[in-house]
C-alpha positions in Angstrom: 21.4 3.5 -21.1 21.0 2.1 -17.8 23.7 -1.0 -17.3 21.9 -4.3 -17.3 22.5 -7.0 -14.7 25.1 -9.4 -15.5 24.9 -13.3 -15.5 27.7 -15.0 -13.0 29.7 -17.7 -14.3 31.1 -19.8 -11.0 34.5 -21.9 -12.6 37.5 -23.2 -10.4 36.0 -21.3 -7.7 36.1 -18.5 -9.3 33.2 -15.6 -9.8 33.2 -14.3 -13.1 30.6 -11.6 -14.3 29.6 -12.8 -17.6 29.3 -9.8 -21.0 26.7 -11.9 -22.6 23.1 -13.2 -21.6 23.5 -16.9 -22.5 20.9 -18.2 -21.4 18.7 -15.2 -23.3 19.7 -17.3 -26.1 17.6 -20.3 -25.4 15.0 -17.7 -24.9 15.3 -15.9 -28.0 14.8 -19.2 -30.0 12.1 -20.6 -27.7 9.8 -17.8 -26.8 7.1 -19.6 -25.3 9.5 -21.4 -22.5 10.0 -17.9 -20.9 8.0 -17.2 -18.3 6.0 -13.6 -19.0 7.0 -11.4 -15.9 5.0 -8.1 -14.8 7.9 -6.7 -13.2 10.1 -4.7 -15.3 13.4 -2.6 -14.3 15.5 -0.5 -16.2 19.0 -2.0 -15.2 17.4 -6.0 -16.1 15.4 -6.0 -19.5 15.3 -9.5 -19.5 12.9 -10.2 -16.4 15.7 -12.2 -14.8 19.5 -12.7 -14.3 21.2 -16.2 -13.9 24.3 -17.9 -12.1 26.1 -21.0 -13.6 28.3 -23.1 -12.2 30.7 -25.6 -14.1 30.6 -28.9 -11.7 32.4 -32.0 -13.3 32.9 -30.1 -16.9 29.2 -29.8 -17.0 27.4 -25.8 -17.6 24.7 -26.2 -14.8 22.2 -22.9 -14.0 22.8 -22.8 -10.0 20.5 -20.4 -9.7 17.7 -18.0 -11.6 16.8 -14.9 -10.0 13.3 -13.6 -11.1 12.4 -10.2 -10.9 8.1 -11.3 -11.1 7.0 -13.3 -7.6 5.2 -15.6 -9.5 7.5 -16.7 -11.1 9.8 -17.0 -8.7 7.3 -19.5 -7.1 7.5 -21.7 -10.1 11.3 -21.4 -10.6 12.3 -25.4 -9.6 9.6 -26.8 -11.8 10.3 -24.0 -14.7 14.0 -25.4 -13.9 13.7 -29.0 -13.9 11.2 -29.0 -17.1 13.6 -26.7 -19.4 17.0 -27.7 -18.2 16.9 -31.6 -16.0 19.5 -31.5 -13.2 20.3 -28.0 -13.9 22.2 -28.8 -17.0 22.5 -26.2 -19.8 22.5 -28.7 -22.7 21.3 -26.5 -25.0 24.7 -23.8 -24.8 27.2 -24.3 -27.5 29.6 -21.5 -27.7 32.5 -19.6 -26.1 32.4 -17.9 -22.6 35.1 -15.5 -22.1 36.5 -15.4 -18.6 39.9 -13.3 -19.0 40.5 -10.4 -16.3 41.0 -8.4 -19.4 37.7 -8.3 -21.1 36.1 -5.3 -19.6 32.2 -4.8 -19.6 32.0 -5.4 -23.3 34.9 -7.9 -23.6 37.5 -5.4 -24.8 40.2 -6.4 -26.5 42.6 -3.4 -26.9 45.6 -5.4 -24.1 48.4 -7.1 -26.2 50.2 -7.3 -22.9 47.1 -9.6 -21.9 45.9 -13.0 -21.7 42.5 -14.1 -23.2 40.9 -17.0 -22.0 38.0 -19.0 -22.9 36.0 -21.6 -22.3 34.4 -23.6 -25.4 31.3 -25.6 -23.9 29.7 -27.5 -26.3 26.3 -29.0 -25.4 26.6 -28.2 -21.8 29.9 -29.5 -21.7 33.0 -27.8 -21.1 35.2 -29.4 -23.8 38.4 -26.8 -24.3 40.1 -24.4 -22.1 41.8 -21.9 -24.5 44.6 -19.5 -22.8 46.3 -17.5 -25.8 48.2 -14.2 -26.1 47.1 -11.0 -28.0 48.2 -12.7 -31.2 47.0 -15.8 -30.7 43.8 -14.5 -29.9 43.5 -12.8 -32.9 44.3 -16.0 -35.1 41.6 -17.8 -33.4 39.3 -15.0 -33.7 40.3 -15.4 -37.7 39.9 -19.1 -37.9 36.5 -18.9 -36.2 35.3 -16.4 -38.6 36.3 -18.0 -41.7 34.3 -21.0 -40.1 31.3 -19.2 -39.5 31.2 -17.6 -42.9 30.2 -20.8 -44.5 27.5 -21.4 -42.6 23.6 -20.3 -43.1 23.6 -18.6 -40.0 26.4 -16.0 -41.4 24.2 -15.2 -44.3 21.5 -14.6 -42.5 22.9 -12.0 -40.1 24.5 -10.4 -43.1 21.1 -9.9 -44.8 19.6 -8.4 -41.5 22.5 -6.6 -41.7 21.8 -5.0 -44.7 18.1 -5.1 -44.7 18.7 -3.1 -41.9 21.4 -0.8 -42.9 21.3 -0.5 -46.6 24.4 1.9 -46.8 26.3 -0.1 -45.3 29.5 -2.5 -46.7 30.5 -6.0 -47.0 33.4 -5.7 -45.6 31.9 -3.5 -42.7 29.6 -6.0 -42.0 31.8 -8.4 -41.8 34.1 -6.5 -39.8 31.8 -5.8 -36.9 30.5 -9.8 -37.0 34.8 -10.4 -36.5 35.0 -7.9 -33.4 32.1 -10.0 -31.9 32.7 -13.6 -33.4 33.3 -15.5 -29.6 29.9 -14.0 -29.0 27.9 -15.4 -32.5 29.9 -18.6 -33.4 27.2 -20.7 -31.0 24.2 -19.2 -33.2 24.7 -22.0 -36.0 
């Protein structure tokens, strides 16, 4: 499988290259805000790729890069409509930022240190930096969150819907690996 292109995440100066898609998640729950594109290419799915830039605590998209022309032409208005003044108001969730994470935010380093950022409507409202350990708690705290909510039962039942062989526990040990990346479903 060809390697999609990655969203950039601008903090402190700082380029990051950003594992998930976040702002595919708007997408994914409003379908008929994304433009349709006619231009399709194996390494970007998605029709797009995106920059963000925290300014002032805030999650602003500096800048969406359209793969369709005409699009591209509409890109300020499709801007300012969805998102006013840039701001991603709509993100609640963890962005993982370490130089440890890998392409698929990897987490095989004790030596290393993991940091996040918790935004939570657009805002940037915690800075986490914690140890291998650490990590791991939070990782655990997060999960036993998330499994009293609706949205955990309902990946659970895709889950098995899906994969009818499969376990509880194994279920519920693949939604732990990838917690940072679900948590903002809910």
């Amino acid at each position: 499988m060809t390697e999609q292109i990655r969203d950039k995440l601008i903090y402190k100066d700082k380029e990051y290259y950003l594992n998930n898609e976040i702002l595919e998640y708007y997408f994914n729950k409003f379908p008929n805000n994304k433009p349709e594109t006619n231009s399709i290419m194996t390494a970007c799915w998605r029709g797009y790729y995106a920059t963000f830039k925290i300014v002032n605590n805030e999650l602003l998209i500096e800048k969406i890069d359209w793969l369709d022309w005409d699009v591209i032409d509409n890109e300020k208005k499709l801007k300012f409509d969805l998102f006013p003044n840039n701001k991603y108001t709509w993100f609640t969730g963890f962005i993982r930022i370490d130089d440890f994470r890998g392409k698929y935010d990897d987490e095989n380093n004790e030596e290393g240190i993991y940091e996040l950022l918790e935004i939570k409507n657009g805002n940037l409202v915690n800075y986490w930096k914690l140890n291998y350990n650490d990590f791991l708690e939070f990782k655990e705290i997060l999960f036993l969150d998330f499994k009293e909510t609706s949205t955990y039962n309902e990946i659970v039942l895709k889950w098995k819907n899906n994969n009818p062989k499969m376990k509880q526990d194994e279920i519920d040990k693949y939604i732990f690996e990838y917690i940072i990346l679900v948590v903002h479903f809910d």
